[in-house]
Structure formats: C-alpha cells, structure tokens
C-alpha positions in Angstrom: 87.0 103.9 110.7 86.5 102.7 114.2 88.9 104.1 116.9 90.5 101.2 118.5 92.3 101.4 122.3 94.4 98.8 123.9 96.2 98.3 126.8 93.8 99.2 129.6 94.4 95.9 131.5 97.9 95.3 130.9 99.5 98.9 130.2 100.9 97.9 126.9 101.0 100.1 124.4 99.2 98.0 122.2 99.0 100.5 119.5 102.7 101.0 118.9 103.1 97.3 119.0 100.7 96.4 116.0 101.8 99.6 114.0 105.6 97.8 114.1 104.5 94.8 113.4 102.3 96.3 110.1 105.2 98.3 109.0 106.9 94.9 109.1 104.1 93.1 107.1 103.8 96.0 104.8 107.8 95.2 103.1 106.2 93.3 100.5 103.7 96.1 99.4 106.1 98.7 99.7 108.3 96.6 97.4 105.9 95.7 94.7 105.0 99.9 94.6 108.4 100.7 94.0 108.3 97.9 90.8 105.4 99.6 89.6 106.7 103.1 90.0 110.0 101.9 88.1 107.3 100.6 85.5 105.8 104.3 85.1 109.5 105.6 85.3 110.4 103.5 82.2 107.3 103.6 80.6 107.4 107.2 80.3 111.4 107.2 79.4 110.7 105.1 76.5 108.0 107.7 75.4 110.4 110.3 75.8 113.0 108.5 73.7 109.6 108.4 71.0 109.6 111.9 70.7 112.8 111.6 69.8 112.3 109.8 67.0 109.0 111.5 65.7 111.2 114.7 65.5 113.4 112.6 63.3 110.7 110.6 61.5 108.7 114.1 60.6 111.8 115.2 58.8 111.9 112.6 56.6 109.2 114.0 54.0 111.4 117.1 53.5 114.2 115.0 53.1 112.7 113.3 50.2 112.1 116.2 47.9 113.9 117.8 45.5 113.8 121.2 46.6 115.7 119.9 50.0 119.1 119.2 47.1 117.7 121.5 44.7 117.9 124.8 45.7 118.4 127.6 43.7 119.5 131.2 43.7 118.3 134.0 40.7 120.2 137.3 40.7 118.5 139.7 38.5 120.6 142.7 37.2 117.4 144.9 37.7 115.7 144.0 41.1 114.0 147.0 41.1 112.0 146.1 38.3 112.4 141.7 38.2 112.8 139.0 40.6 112.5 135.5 40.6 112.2 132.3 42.7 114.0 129.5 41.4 112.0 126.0 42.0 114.3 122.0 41.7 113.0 122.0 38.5 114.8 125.5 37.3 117.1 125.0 34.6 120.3 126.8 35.5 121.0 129.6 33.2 120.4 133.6 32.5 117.1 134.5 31.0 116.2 138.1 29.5 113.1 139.7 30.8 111.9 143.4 29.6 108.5 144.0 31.1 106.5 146.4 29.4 103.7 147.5 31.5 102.6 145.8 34.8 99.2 144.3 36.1 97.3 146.9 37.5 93.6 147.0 39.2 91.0 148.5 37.9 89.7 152.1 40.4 86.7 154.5 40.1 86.4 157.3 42.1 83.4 160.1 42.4 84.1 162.6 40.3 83.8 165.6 42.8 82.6 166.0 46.8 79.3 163.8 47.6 78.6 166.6 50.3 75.0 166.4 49.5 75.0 162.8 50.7 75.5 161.8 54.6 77.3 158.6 54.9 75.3 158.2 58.3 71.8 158.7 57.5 69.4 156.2 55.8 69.6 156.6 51.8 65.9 156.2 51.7 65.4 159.3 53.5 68.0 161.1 51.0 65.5 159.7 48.2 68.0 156.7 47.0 66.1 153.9 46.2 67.8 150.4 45.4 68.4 147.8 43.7 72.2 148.7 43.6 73.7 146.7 40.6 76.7 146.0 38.6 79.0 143.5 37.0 82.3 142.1 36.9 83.9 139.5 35.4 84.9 135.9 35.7 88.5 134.4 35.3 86.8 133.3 31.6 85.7 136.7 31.0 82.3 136.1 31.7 79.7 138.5 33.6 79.3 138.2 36.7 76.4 140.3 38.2 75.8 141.4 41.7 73.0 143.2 42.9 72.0 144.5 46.2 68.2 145.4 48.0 68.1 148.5 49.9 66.9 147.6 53.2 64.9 150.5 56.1 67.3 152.4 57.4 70.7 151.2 55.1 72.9 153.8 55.0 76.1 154.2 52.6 77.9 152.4 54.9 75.9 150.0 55.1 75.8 149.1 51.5 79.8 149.7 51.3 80.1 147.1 54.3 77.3 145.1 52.4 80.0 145.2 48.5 83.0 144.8 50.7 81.2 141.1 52.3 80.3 139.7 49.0 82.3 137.2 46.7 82.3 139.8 44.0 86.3 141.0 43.6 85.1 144.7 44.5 85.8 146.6 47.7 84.5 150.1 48.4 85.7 152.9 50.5 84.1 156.0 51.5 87.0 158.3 51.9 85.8 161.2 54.7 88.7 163.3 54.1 87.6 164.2 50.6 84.3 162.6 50.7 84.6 160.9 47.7 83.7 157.0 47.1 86.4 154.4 45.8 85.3 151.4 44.1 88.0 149.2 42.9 88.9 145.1 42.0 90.6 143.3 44.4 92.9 141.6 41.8 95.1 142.7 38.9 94.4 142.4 35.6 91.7 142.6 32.8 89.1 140.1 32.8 86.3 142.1 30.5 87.4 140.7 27.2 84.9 142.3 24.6 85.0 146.0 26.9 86.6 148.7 28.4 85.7 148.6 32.0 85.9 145.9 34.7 83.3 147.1 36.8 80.1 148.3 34.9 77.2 149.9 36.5 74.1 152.2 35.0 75.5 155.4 36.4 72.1 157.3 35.6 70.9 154.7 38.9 69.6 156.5 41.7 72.8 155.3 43.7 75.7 155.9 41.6 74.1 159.0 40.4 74.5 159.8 44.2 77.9 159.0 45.2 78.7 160.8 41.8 80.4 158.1 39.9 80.8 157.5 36.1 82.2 155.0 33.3 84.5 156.8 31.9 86.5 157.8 35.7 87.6 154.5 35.6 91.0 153.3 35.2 93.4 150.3 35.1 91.9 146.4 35.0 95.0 145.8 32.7 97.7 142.7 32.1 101.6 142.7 32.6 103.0 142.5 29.8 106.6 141.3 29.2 108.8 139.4 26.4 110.9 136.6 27.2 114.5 136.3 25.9 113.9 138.5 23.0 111.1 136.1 21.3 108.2 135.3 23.9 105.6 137.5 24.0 103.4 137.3 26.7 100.7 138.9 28.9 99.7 138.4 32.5 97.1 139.2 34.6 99.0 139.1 37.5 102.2 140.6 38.2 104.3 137.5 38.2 104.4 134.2 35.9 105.8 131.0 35.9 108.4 129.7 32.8 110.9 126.7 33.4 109.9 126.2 36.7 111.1 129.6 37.7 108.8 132.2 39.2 109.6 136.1 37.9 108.0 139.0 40.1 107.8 142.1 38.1 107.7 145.4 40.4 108.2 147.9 37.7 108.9 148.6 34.1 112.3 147.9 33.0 112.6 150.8 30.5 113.1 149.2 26.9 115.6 147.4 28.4 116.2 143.7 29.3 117.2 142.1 32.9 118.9 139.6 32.7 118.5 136.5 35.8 120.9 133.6 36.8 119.8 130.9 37.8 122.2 128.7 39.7 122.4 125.8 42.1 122.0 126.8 45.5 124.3 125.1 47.7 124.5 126.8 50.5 120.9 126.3 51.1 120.6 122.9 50.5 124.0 122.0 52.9 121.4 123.8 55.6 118.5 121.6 54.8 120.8 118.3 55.2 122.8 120.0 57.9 119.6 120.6 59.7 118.3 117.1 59.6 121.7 115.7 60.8 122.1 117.5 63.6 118.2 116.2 64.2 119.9 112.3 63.7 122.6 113.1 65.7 120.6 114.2 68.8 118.2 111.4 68.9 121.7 109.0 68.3 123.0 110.7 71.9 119.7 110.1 73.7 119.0 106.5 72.6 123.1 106.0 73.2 123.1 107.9 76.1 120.6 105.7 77.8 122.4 102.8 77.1 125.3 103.8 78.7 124.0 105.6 82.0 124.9 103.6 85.1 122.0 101.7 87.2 122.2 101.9 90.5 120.6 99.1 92.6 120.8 100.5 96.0 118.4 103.4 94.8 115.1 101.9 94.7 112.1 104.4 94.4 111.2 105.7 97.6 108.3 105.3 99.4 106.2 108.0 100.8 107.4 107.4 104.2 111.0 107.4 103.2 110.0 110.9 101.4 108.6 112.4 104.5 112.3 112.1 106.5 114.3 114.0 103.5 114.2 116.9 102.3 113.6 118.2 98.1 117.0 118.3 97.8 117.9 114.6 99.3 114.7 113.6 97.2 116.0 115.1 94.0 119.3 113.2 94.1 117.7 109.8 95.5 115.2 109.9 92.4 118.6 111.2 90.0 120.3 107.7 90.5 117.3 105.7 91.1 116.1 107.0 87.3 119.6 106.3 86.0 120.2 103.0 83.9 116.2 102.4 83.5 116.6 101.8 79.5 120.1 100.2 80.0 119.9 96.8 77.9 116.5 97.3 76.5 116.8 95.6 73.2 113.6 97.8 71.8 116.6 100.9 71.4 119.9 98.8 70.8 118.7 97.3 68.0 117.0 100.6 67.0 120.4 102.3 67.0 121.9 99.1 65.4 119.6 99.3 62.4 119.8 102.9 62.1 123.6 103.1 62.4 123.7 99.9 59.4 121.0 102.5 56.9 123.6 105.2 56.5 126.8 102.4 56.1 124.9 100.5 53.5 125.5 101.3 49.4 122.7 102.4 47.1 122.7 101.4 42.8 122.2 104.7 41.4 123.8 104.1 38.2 120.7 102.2 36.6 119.1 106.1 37.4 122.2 108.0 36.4 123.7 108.5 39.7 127.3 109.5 40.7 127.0 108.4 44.1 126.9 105.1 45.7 127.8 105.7 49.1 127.7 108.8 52.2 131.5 109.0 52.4 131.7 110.2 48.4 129.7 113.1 49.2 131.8 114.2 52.6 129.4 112.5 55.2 131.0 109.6 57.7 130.2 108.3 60.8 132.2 108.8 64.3 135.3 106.7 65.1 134.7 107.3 68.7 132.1 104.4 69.5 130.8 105.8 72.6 129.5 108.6 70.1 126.7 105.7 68.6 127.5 106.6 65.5 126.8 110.0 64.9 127.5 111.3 61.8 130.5 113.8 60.7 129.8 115.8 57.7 132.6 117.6 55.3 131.1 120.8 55.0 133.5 121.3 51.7 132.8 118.3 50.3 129.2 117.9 50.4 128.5 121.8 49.4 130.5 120.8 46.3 128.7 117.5 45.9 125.4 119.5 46.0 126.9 122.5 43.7 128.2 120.3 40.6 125.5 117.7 40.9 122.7 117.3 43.3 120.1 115.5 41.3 122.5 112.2 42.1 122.8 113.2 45.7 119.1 113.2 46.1 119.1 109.8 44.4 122.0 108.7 47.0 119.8 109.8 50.0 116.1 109.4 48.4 114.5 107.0 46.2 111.1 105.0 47.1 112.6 101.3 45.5 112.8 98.3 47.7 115.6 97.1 45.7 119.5 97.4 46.0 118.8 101.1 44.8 116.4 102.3 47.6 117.9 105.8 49.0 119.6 106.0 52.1 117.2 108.1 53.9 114.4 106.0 53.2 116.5 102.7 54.2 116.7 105.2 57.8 113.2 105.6 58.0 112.3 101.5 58.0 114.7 101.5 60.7 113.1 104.3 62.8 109.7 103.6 62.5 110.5 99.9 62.9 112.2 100.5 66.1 109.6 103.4 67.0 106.7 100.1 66.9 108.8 98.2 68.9 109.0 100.8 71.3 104.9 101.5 71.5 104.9 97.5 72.0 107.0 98.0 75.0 105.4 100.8 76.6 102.1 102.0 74.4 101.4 105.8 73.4 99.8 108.3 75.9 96.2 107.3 74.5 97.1 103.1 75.3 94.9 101.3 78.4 97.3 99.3 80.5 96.2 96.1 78.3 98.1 97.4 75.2 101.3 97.4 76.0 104.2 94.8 77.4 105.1 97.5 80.5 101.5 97.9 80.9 100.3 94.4 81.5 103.1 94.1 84.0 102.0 97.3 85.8 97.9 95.6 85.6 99.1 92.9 87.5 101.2 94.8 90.2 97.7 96.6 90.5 96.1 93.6 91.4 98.3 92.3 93.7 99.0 95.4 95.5 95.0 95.2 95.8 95.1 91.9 96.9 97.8 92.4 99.5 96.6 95.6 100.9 93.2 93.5 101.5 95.3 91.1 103.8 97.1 93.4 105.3 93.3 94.3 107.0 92.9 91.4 107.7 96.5 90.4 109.5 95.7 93.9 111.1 92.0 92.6 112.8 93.7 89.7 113.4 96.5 91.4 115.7 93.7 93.8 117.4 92.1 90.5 118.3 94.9 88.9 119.2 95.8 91.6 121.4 92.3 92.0 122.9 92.2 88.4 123.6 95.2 88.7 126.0 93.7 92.4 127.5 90.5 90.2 128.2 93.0 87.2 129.9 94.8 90.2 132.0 91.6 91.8 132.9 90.1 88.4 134.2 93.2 87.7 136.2 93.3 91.0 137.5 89.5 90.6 138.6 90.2 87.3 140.4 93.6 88.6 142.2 91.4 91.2 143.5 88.6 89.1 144.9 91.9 86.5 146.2 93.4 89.7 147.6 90.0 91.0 149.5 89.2 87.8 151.0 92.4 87.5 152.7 92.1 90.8 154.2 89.2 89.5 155.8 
C-alpha cells in the first residue's frame, strides 16, 4: 500500500479530510454488513430452534413402541433363587417356577503342583513337544477341534495367551499361587450330547501330561433345569429362559419348592416414559413460542467494528442482547410449526375399529394450557393417566401410536408430520451446518449481500483515488501559485 501525504502546499490536513469523507461514503457498506450479520444471527437461531426439534423428533421411535405403555413389574417370592423381566408382551399373572439345578461351566484343573514345569521357560527345552489339541463342542453338539503348533521359544504362557485368543469357548489360567492350570468353557451348559466331558483332550500328550491334567478332574458343562407351573419340564443351557414374553434369571436352586412371580402392568414406569417425552414437547413449545413473542428492537442494529472498539464487553453484551431479540418474530417457518403441532394433540383418533377405549388426550388425563401465552403446552393428570396406563394401556398406545393415514392414525405420529414438516421448512429457510450459501432462502440473500459488499468496497477505492487526486490537483494549483507569488514578490524587491 503506498503511503500517501497531502497538504505540503496548502497546510491542509488532507488526510483527516478524505478519511471523513470515506467514513461518510462507507454508511452504505456498514449498513448492508449489519443485514448480513442479522442474516447469520437468524440463520443460526433458526438452527438452534432445529435442535429443538430433533431432540423431539428422536423421541418419537420410543414413543411408538409398546414397551413405552407396556411396562411391567415381576415380584418373585424367592429372589434369591428367581427373577424375571417382564417384556409388553408379558401376560399379567403369577407363574410357578422350582429350578432344579442351575447351568454351570464345565472346569479342569491339574491334579497336583506342576513344579516341575516353569511357566517362563521355552516348553521345548522342558522336552514338550506340540501339537497341543482338543475339542469342544458346537451349539448343535458337534466337535469342534482346535489345535495349536508349538513355536521356538513358546512358553506355557504363551500357549495359555495363544487358547485364551482363539474362537474356541475355552480360557486358561495358570494359577501361580498353587501352580496348578485351569482350563474351563466360557459358557454354561452341556453341549457334548453323546459324552461326558465338554473339553476333551489325549491326556497321555506330551502337554497335558505336563501341566498334569486328566479326563476324569473335570466337572460341570451341565443345563438348568426347572419345571414350569407344575407341568413344563424343561432344561437350559443357560441360566435364564424366555416363556410368555417374560425373561426368568435363575441364581440358585429353590429347594423342592416353587416361586411363585407376578406379573403386572407397570404404571409407574410407563407415566415416566410419556412424562419424559412431554416435558421434551413442552420445552421445544417455550422456545419456538418464546421467539415469537420476544420484542425487536429497531434502534439496535448490529454493531460495527468501529462502534465496538468505543464500548466496552459489557456495553457490547447488552447492545448484541436487544439487537438479537425479536430475530424469529413473525417467521411463518415456526408459527405454523407450533400451529400444526398444537392442532396433532387436539385432533381425535378411531380406535374402536382396533379395540380402543380412547379417542381423545383429555380421556386419559392429558390437556393443553388455558394460558395462551404458554403455546400450548401440555398439562398432564398424573392420576388419571397412571390409571389409564394401569387398567388398560394397549388402547393408550393405540391413542398415541398407530402408523394409518386414516381417521385412526395415533396422535404421536400425527405430531411427528407436523414436526418434521415444519423442521424442512425451517432447513429451506436457513439450510443445515453442511448447506453452501446456494441452498438455502437466508443463504442466497447473504450471497448477494457478499457481492455487493464486494462491489461497493471496490468503489469505495476508487471514490478514495479519486479524492487523493482531487486533493492533489488543488496541492499542485497552490504550489504553482505559491511559485509565481514568489517570483511576483522577488522582482518587486528589486
């Protein structure tokens, strides 16, 4: 940038002069940067007011699932030996359970000490030679064999960590304390249908003949086995099963004895799960409501970076406060979003072709505000709708959730057209974080303010050369004059 200095001939301060009259010429550009940095400012408000509504809108698959209205509790009079998880599709009821023996894995250990053998040093020194096999057993009882190649230098560790690695439903442990080896399934239950053991090895090999372990030391690899409601015999091989769509978790033998579960509806937990989503509905209700009743304030314009250099953070922070107030007030994109939103929970759904008690929110305890600066949030009846949910909550699922486009589609899904609808309207205004400036309403605006902030700031160089020369022009006049005054003045004195 060349360094420019007026003002040698006439004493003006030439540079003072064209930087006023720049500022001056600059009031456009200032103005059409504070449009586009409202643009951002709203832009990223209605993005804000998006995540909003994604909160909302992931909620919506929960909301649609049985297990959201149909909980359940099991009590068991015998917890320390059943337990149960109760699934929507649990009949309520009690249900006898007398478990017999439990799943168990199936362990070998060595026989006595392996002092003879040093964990650390190579086996082939110590005169073990490989292969290392043996078999277990598929989920269709079918062999399964694993075998292993001694490599230079492997130690016992290394063949343990080498067992423990494979897909082969064995770990081993070398145990130091009593230097024994362990070698057991990593599941419960017996899978060797036509024999005894569930790991099976030639103990005469040169490596289980070493760590000093045998056939007949090994124990467990067997099924639960339990009887349900006095009639239903059956085995398990793992230590839970599923009947009726409930899940029972045996943890011990109940003696002979039966335990008797009840199943019931779980209210409680499904007013939570409904609770949970409303107070979701009511938030994003407050901040789309909430920006359509801020006041905007006219007389707060952005500020310029000039303006921001004679204030202080504070000033700044309130200036910004009012100018960002009222930036979504009247934007159709959200009052017709909270329109259709607030017109899904007051419409009626047909559930009596589907068995359904319910038609409407109010007959389950759930209404919307009578204060109308609240939006339309929703209140809910906490006793109402717990007893809606206890005596029947397959027709309060079909109230709030059913996939039809007809006069019987559920409420919640009737909420979701209107939030995603309104959620596209919104990424038409002002695009997603991944947009270009061309995809979006706000955007194209914003492209254009770029272009003629570009175009103007070329001018204003040119207005600016334009005063320099101007203002040299008149330096060049003065200097002249001042040259002939002095030659008029010199030959006078003569």
């Amino acid at each position: 940038m060349s360094m420019r200095i007026g003002g040698l001939a006439s004493g003006i301060d030439t540079d003072s002069i064209i930087k006023d009259l720049m500022n001056a010429e600059r009031i456009p550009l200032d103005k059409m940067s504070q449009d586009k940095t409202k643009l951002e400012w709203q832009r990223d408000a209605f993005r804000d007011i998006n995540k909003k509504l994604l909160e909302l809108d992931n909620m919506f698959l929960d909301m649609k699932m049985s297990s959201t209205y149909n909980s359940k509790t099991v009590s068991s009079t015998m917890e320390s030996a059943v337990t149960a998880q109760g699934s929507a599709s649990s009949s309520n009821g009690t249900y006898n359970i007398n478990v017999e023996s439990l799943a168990t894995s199936a362990i070998n250990v060595s026989s006595s000490e392996i002092d003879g053998l040093d964990p650390d040093t190579s086996l082939s020194e110590q005169g073990i030679t490989g292969p290392i096999k043996f078999t277990t057993y598929d989920d269709k009882g079918d062999p399964q064999d694993f075998s292993y190649d001694l490599q230079p230098g492997d130690t016992l560790k290394d063949v343990i960590s080498a067992i423990n690695t494979a897909d082969n439903n064995v770990r081993m442990t070398y145990d130091e304390n009593t230097k024994k080896v362990l070698m057991e399934t990593t599941r419960t239950g017996k899978y060797n249908t036509e024999g005894t053991n569930e790991i099976e090895f030639d103990e005469a090999s040169g490596f289980f003949a070493a760590i000093k372990m045998t056939q007949v030391n090994e124990n467990g690899g067997t099924n639960a086995k339990f009887t349900y409601n006095n009639n239903y015999t059956v085995e398990s091989k793992d230590n839970n099963y599923t009947l009726n769509g409930i899940t029972f978790q045996f943890n011990n033998t109940t003696g002979g004895q039966n335990a008797t579960l009840t199943v019931n509806n779980d209210a409680d937990a499904s007013f939570d799960k409904i609770m949970a989503f409303v107070d979701k509905y009511n938030q994003v209700v407050e901040e789309l409501n909430g920006s359509q009743q801020e006041e905007r304030y006219r007389d707060y314009p952005p500020l310029t970076d000039a303006q921001k250099a004679d204030m202080s953070e504070d000033e700044i922070k309130l200036w910004e406060e009012k100018a960002k107030s009222g930036l979504l007030k009247g934007e159709s994109a959200i009052s017709s979003g909270l329109f259709d939103m607030r017109q899904s929970w007051y419409s009626t759904v047909d559930t009596s072709s589907s068995g359904g008690a319910f038609s409407s929110l109010t007959e389950i305890g759930i209404t919307t505000s009578s204060d109308y600066l609240d939006g339309g949030k929703l209140i809910v009846s906490e006793e109402k709708l717990k007893a809606a949910l206890q005596d029947d909550p397959e027709s309060v699922q079909k109230l709030f959730s059913n996939s039809s486009t007809g006069t019987d589609r559920g409420l919640v899904n009737k909420l979701e057209d209107a939030v995603e609808s309104t959620m596209n309207r919104i990424n038409q205004r002002a695009g997603k974080g991944t947009d270009t400036l061309e995809n979006y309403t706000l955007g194209k605006r914003m492209k254009d303010l770029d272009s003629r902030i570009d175009a103007f700031e070329d001018r204003l160089v040119q207005i600016e050369d334009r005063y320099w020369r101007q203002f040299g022009a008149m330096e060049e006049a003065i200097s002249m004059m001042n040259q002939q005054s002095s030659m008029l003045m010199s030959n006078f004195a003569q």
